[in-house]
C-alpha positions in Angstrom: 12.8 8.4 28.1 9.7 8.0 26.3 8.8 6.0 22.4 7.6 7.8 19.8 5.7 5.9 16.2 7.6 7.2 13.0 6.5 7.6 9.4 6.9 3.7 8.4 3.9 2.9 11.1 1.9 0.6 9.7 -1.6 0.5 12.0 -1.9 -3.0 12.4 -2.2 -2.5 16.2 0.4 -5.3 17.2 1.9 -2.6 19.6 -1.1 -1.7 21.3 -1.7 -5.8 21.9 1.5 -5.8 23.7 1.5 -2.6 25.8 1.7 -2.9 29.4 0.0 0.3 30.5 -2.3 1.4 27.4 -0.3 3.9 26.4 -0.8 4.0 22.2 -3.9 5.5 20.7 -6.0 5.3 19.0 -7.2 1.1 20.1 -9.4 -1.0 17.9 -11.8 -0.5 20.3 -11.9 3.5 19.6 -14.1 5.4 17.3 -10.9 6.8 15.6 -9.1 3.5 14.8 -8.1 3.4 10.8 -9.1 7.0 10.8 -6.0 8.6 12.2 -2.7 9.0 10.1 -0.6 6.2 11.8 -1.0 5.2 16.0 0.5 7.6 18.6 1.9 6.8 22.1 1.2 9.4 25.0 4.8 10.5 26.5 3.4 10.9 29.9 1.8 7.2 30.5 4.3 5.1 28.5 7.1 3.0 30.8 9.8 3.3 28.5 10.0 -0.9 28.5 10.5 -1.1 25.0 8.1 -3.9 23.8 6.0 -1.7 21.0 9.5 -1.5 19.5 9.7 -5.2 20.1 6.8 -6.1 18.7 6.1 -3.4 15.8 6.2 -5.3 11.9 8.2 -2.6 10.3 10.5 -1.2 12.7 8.1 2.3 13.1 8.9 2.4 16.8 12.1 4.4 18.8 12.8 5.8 21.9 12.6 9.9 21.5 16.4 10.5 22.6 17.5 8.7 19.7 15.1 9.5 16.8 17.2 10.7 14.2 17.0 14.4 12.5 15.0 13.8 10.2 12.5 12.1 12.5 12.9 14.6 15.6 9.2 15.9 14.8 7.5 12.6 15.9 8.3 13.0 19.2 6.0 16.4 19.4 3.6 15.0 16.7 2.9 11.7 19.2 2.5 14.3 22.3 -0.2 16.7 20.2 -2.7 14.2 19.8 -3.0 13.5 23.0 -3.3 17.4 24.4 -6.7 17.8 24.1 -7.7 14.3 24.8 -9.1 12.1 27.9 -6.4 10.3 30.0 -6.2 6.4 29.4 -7.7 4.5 32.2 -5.0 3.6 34.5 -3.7 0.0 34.5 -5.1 -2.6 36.2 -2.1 -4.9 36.7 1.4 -5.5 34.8 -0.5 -7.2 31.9 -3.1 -4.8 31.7 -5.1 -4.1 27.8 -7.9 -2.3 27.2 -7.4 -4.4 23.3 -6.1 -7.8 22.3 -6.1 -9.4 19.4 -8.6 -8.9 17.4 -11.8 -10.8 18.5 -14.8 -12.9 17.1 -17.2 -15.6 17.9 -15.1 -18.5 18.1 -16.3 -21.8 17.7 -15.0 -25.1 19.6 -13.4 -27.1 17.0 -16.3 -30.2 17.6 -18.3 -27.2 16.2 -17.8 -28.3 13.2 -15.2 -30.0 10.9 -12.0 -28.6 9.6 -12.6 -26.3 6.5 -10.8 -25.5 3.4 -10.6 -22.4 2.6 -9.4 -20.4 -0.1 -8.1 -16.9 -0.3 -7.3 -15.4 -3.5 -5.0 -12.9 -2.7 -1.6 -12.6 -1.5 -1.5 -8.9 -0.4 -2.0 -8.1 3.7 -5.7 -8.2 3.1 -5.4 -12.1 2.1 -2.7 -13.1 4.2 -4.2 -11.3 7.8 -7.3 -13.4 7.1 -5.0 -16.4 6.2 -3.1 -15.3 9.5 -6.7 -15.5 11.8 -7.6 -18.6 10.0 -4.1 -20.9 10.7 -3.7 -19.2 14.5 -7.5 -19.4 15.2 -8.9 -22.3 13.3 -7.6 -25.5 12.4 -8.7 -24.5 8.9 -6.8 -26.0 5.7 -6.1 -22.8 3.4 -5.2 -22.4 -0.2 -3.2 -19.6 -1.1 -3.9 -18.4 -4.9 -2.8 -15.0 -6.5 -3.0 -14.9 -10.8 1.3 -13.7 -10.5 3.9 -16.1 -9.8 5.0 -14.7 -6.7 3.2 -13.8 -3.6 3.3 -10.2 -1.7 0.5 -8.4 -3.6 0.5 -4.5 -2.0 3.6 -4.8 0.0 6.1 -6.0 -3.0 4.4 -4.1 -6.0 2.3 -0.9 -3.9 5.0 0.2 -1.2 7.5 2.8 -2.6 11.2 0.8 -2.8 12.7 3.3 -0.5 10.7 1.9 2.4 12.1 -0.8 3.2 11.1 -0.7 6.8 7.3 -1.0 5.5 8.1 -4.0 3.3 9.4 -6.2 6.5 5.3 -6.5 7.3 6.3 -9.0 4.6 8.5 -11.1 6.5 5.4 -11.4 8.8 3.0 -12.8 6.4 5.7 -14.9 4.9 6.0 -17.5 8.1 2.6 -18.8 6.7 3.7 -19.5 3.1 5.4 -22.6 4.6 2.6 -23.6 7.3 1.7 -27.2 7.7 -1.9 -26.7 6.8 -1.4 -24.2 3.8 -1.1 -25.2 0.1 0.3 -22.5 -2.1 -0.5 -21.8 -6.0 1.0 -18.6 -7.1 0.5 -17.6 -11.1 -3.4 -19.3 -11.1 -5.7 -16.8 -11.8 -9.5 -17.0 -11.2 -11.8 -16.3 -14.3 -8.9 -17.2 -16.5 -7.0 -20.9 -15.2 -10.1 -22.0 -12.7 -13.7 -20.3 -12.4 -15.3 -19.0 -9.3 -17.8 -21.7 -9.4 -14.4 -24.3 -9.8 -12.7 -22.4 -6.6 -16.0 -22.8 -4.6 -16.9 -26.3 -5.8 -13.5 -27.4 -4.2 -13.6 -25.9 -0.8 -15.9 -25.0 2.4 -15.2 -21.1 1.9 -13.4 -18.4 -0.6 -12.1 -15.6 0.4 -11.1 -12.7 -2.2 -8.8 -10.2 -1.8 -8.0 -9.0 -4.7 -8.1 -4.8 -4.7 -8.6 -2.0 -6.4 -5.9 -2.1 -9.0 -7.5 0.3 -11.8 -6.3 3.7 -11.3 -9.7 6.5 -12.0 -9.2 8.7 -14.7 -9.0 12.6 -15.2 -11.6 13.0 -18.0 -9.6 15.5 -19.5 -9.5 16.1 -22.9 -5.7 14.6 -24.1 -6.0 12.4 -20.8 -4.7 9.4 -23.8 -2.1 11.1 -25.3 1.5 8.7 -24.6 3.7 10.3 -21.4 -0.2 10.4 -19.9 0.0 7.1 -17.2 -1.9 5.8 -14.7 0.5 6.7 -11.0 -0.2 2.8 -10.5 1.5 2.1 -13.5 4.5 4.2 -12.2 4.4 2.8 -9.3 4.3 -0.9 -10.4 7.2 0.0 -12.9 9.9 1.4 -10.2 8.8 -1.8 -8.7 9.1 -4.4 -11.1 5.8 -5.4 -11.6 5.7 -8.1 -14.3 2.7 -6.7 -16.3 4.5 -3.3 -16.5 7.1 -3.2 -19.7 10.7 -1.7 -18.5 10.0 0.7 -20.8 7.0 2.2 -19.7 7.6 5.5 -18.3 9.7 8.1 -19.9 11.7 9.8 -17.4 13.5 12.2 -20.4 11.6 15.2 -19.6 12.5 18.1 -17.4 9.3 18.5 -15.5 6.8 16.1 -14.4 3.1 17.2 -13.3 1.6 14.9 -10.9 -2.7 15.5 -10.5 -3.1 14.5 -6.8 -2.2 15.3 -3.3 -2.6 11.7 -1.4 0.4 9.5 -0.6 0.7 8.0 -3.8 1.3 11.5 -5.5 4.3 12.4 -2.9 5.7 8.6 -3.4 6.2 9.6 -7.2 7.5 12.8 -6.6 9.9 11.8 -4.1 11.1 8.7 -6.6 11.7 11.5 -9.5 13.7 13.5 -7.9 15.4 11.5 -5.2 19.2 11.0 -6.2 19.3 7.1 -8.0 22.5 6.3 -5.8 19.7 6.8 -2.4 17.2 4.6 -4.6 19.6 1.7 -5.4 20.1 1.5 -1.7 16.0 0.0 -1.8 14.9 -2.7 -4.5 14.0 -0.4 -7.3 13.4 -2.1 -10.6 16.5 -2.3 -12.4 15.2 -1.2 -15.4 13.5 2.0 -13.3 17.4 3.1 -11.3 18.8 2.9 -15.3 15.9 5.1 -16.5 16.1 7.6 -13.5 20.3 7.8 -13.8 19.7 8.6 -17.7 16.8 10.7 -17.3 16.3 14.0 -17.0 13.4 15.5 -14.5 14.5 18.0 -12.5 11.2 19.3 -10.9 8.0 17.9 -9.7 4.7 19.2 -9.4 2.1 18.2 -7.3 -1.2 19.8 -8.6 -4.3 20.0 -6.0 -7.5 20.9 -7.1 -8.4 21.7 -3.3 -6.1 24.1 -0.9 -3.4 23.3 1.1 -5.8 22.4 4.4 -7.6 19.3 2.6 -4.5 17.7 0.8 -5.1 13.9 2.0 -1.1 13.1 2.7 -0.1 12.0 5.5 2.0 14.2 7.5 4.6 11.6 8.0 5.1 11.4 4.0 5.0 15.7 4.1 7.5 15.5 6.9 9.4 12.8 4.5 9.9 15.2 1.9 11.1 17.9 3.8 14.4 15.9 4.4 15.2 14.6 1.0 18.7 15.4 0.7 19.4 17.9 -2.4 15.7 18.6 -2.7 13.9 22.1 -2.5 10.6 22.0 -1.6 8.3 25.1 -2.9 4.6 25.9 -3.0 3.7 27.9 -6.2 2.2 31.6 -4.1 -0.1 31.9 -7.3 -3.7 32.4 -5.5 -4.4 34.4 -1.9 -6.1 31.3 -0.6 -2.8 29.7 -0.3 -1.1 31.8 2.0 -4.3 32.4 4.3 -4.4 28.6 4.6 -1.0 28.1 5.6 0.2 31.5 7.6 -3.9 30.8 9.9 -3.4 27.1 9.9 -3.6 25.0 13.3 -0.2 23.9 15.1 0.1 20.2 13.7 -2.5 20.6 10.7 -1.0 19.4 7.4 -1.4 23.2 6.0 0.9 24.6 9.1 3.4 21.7 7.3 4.6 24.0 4.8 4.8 27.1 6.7 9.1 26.9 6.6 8.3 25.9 2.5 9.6 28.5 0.2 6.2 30.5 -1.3 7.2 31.9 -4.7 4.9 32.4 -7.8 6.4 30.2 -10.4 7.0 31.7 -14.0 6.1 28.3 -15.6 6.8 29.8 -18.8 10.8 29.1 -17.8 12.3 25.9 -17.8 12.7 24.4 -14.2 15.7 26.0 -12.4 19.0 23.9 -11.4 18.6 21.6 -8.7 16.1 19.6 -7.6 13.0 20.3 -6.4 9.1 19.6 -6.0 6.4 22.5 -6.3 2.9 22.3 -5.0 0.5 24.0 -6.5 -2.8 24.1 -4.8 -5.9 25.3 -5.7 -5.6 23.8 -9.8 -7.1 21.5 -11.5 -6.1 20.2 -14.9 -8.0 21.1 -17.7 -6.2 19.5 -20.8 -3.1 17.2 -21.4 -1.8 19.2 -24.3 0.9 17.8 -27.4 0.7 15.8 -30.5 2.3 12.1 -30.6 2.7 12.7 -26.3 2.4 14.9 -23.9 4.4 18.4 -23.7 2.2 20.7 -21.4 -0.9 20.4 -19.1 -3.4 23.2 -19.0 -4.5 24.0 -15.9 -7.1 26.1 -14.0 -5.4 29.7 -12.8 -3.6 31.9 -14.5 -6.1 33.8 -16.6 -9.1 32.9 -17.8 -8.5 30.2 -20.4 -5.6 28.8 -17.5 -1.8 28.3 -16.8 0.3 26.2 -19.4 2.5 23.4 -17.4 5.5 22.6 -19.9 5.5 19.2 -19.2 6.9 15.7 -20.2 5.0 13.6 -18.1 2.0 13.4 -16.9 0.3 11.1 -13.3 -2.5 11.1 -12.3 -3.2 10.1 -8.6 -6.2 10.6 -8.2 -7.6 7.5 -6.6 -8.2 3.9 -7.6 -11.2 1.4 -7.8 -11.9 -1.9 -7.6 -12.6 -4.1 -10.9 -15.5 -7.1 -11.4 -14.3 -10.3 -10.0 -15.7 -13.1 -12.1 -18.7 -14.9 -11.2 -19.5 -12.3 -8.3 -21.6 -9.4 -7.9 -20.0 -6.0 -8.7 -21.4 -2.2 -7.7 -20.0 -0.3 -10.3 -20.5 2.9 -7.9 -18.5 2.4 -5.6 -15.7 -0.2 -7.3 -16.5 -2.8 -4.6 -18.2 -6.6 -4.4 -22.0 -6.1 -2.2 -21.4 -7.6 1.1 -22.9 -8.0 4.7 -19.8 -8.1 7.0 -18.0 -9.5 4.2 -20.5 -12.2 3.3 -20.8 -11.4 -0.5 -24.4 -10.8 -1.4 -26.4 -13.9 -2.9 -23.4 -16.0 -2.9 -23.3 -18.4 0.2 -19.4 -19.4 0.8 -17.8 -16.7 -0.9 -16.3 -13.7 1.1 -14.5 -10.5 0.4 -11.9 -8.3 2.5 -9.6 -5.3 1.8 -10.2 -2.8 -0.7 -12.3 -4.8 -2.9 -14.7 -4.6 0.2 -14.6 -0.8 1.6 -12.9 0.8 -1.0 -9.5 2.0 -1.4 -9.1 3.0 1.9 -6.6 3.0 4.5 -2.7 1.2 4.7 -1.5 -2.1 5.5 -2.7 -2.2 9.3 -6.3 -1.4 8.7 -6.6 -4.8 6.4 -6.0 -6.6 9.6 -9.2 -5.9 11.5 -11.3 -5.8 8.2 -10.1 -9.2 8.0 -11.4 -10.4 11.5 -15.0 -9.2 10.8 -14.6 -11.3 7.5 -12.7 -14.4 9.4 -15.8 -14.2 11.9 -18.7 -13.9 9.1 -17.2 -17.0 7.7 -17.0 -18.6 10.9 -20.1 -17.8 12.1 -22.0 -19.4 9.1 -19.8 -22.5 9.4 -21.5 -23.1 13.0 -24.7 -22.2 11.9 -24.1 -24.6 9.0 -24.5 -22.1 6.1 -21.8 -23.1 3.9 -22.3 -25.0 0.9 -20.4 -28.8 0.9 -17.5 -28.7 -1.3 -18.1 -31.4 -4.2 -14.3 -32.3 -4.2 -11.9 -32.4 -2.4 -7.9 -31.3 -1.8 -6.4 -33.7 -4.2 -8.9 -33.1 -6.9 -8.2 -29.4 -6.8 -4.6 -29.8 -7.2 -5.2 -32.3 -9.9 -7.6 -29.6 -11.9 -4.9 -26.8 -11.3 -1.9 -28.9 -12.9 -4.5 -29.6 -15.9 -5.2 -25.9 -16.3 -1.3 -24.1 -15.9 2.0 -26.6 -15.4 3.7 -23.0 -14.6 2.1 -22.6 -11.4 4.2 -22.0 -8.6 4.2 -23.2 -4.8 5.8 -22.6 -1.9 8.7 -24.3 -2.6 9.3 -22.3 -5.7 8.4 -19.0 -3.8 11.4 -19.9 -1.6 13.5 -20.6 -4.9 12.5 -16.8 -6.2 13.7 -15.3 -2.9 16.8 -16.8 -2.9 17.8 -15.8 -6.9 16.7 -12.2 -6.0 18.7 -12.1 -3.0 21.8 -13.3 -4.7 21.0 -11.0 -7.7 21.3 -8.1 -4.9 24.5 -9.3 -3.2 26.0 -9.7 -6.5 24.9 -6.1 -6.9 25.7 -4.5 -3.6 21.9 -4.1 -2.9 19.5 -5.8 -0.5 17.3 -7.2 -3.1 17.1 -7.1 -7.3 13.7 -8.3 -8.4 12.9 -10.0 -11.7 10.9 -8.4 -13.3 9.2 -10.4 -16.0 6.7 -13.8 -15.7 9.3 -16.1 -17.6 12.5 -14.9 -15.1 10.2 -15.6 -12.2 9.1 -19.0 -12.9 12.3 -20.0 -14.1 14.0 -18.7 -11.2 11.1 -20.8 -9.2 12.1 -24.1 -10.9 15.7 -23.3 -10.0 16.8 -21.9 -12.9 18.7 -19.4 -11.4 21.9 -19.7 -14.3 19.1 -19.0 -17.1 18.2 -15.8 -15.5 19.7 -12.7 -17.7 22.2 -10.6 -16.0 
């Protein structure tokens, strides 16, 4: 019996630190490392002892004999990437790695003294660099994100029905409570306490803050209401407090989604996935009440490319093609489709969709019964189409001035960007901060790491290693004496923060939050309810559970 990695794998690499006979692929030390869909273990070196399953954050890891039927495909999709490939070296003894954790120059602790650090952030980028810092270091860090509760990406970015993903959560939560971390959730920087404040108060500040603006379409109607941002969907079905429960309108038939990455299938799947599945997850409230009441029906995915360079993940493909109750079609509407699909290479994502109905959809008709998603490659849209919201989007095919989409909604995920942090430099090209190994550029002490460094690229996992070459920039210039001396100290800080916001929360609160939204779930029958607005968190973080609507 061999283990296979499953859809929820999150590439942080924890596996590969604790496999006995380098069998999972690719290794932080390898060219293809954050480059590859998800990690991959080779059936013919692996021992069958079971401690990637042990080990793995979000529970991404099963022995093949057991995978369930809609995960049966894993166990041939881990065995392909390793057919054309180079065998491992062979072990050299029962504790054997060609990787361990991730490594930088370390410094002796007589190196210099203990630093305070500060990461703004709570999201896996901020907490894997608060992670290297506590195990590493004996390093005092602050822990500052502008909402009231911490989690960043993993509570407000990962879709509610993957609830496996979200326990990477539980693993950056052990540090919320650490001895040498202080905690001030709801501060933001630029609005409560400057940059210069932040820096003027400890050794080092790291910020990881995102990409949270979604790009636009620059379409003509692109304003129009029923025209949103797939962010904002996403932060609504997940309670975000900065998205109104009233949002999205979910009243509509047919939804057209513009974009064929992860985020795209996310929202298709929430649209059309039956509510009773979604209230098994922690869904917004307000969202599993709009999606019971609503009306859509079908989904369509629109890609401006073919079939061959969608940029899903197979894993999310695979995902969709067991969603109970839900057809999956691709709109036959231009040659280039079928070639791409019926010549594609075993394992591609076009050779996906080769058991996908292929019909060419009469959009003039309403959506037939059921459920189902349609992909419709090669189309772009050209206009979001209505007066006082959005009915239809035009789009390329169909004729020379284009195919009419009757539509009530339209997302567009089309990629997301990075926004100027206060008081540091910004490249408005690429949506990032200008950095040297995460050293941000003319700004001694002040660091970046995630997607406000490289872009919105790559999941949960890849943050970890971008965070070790930040962790060892910072490090490095603390032995080489390069930071600037803080000006005040610990005590000062906290005194400057209560000044600026008496709502901010700390650890103690956090814990207080968890515990209301966990008995809000019980009381509901699910595992967690969220609240979903800035006064019901901080009230629920003073205690004030009883005050808490519903």
């Amino acid at each position: 019996m061999t283990y296979a990695i499953t859809q929820t794998c999150c590439g942080d690499a924890t596996c590969v630190s604790v496999c006995p006979v380098n069998c999972i692929h690719p290794t932080p030390d390898e060219p293809d490392f954050g480059r590859t869909e998800m990690l991959y273990i080779d059936p013919k070196s692996c021992i069958d002892c079971g401690a990637c399953a042990d080990a793995c954050p979000v529970d991404a890891v099963f022995p093949v004999d057991s995978l369930s039927p809609a995960q049966q495909e894993y166990g041939p999709l881990n065995a392909a990437y390793f057919a054309d490939r180079e065998p491992a070296p062979d072990p050299e003894g029962p504790n054997f790695h060609v990787w361990g954790e991730p490594s930088f120059k370390r410094s002796l602790p007589s190196d210099f003294a203990p630093l305070r650090v500060a990461v703004v952030g709570t999201g896996p980028a901020g907490m894997y660099a608060a992670e290297d810092l506590l195990l590493h270091t004996n390093a005092q860090v602050t822990l500052i994100d502008r909402l009231p509760v911490a989690g960043g990406l993993i509570r407000y970015g990962v879709a509610p029905d993957h609830l496996s993903t979200k326990k990477a959560g539980d693993t950056f939560a052990r540090f919320h409570t650490h001895p040498r971390v202080r905690m001030h959730l709801g501060l933001e920087v630029g609005r409560d306490v400057t940059a210069e404040e932040l820096a003027a108060h400890h050794d080092a500040v790291i910020y990881a803050v995102g990409a949270p603006a979604g790009r636009p379409l620059g379409i003509p109607g692109e304003g129009l209401p029923g025209s949103i941002c797939a962010t904002t969907f996403v932060s609504w079905y997940n309670a975000h407090p900065e998205v109104a429960p009233d949002a999205v309108d979910v009243s509509g038939e047919r939804v057209v989604v513009v974009g064929t990455g992860n985020v795209a299938l996310d929202a298709a799947r929430i649209l059309v996935s039956h509510p009773d599945a979604l209230a098994a997850g922690d869904i917004a409230g307000h969202a599993l009440e709009a999606l019971r009441a609503g009306s859509v029906r079908e989904v369509v995915v629109l890609g401006r490319r073919g079939p061959e360079d969608a940029s899903y993940t197979r894993s999310e493909l695979l995902a969709l093609k067991h969603l109970p109750g839900v057809e999956l079609v691709v709109d036959d509407h231009d040659p280039r489709i079928a070639a791409a699909i019926d010549g594609a290479e075993p394992g591609g994502r076009a050779a996906l969709l080769a058991d996908v109905a292929r019909e060419e959809v009469d959009w003039s008709r309403p959506p037939p019964a059921g459920r189902r998603i349609v992909f419709r490659f090669h189309s772009a849209p050209v206009e979001a189409l209505g007066e006082g919201g959005v009915r239809a989007v035009r789009v390329t095919g169909g004729g020379e001035d284009g195919r009419e989409i009757p539509a009530g909604l339209l997302l567009r995920a089309v990629g997301q960007r990075g926004l100027p942090v206060t008081g540091l430099p910004f490249d408005v090209a690429t949506g990032t901060v200008p950095h040297e190994g995460g050293r941000v550029a003319g700004r001694p002490g002040s660091y970046v790491v995630g997607w406000i460094k490289r872009g919105p690229s790559g999941g949960i996992g890849a943050n970890r290693t971008c965070a070790a070459e930040t962790v060892g920039t910072l490090l490095g210039d603390a032995v080489d004496g390069a930071l600037p001396a803080p000006e005040q100290g610990e005590k000062a800080f906290r005194r400057l923060v209560r000044r600026r916001n008496r709502r901010v929360v700390d650890a103690r609160g956090l814990a207080e939050i968890e515990r209301a939204e966990l008995a809000l779930g019980r009381r509901d029958g699910r595992p967690r309810v969220k609240l979903a607005t800035l006064p019901e968190l901080v009230a629920a973080a003073r205690g004030g559970r009883r005050r808490i609507p519903g």
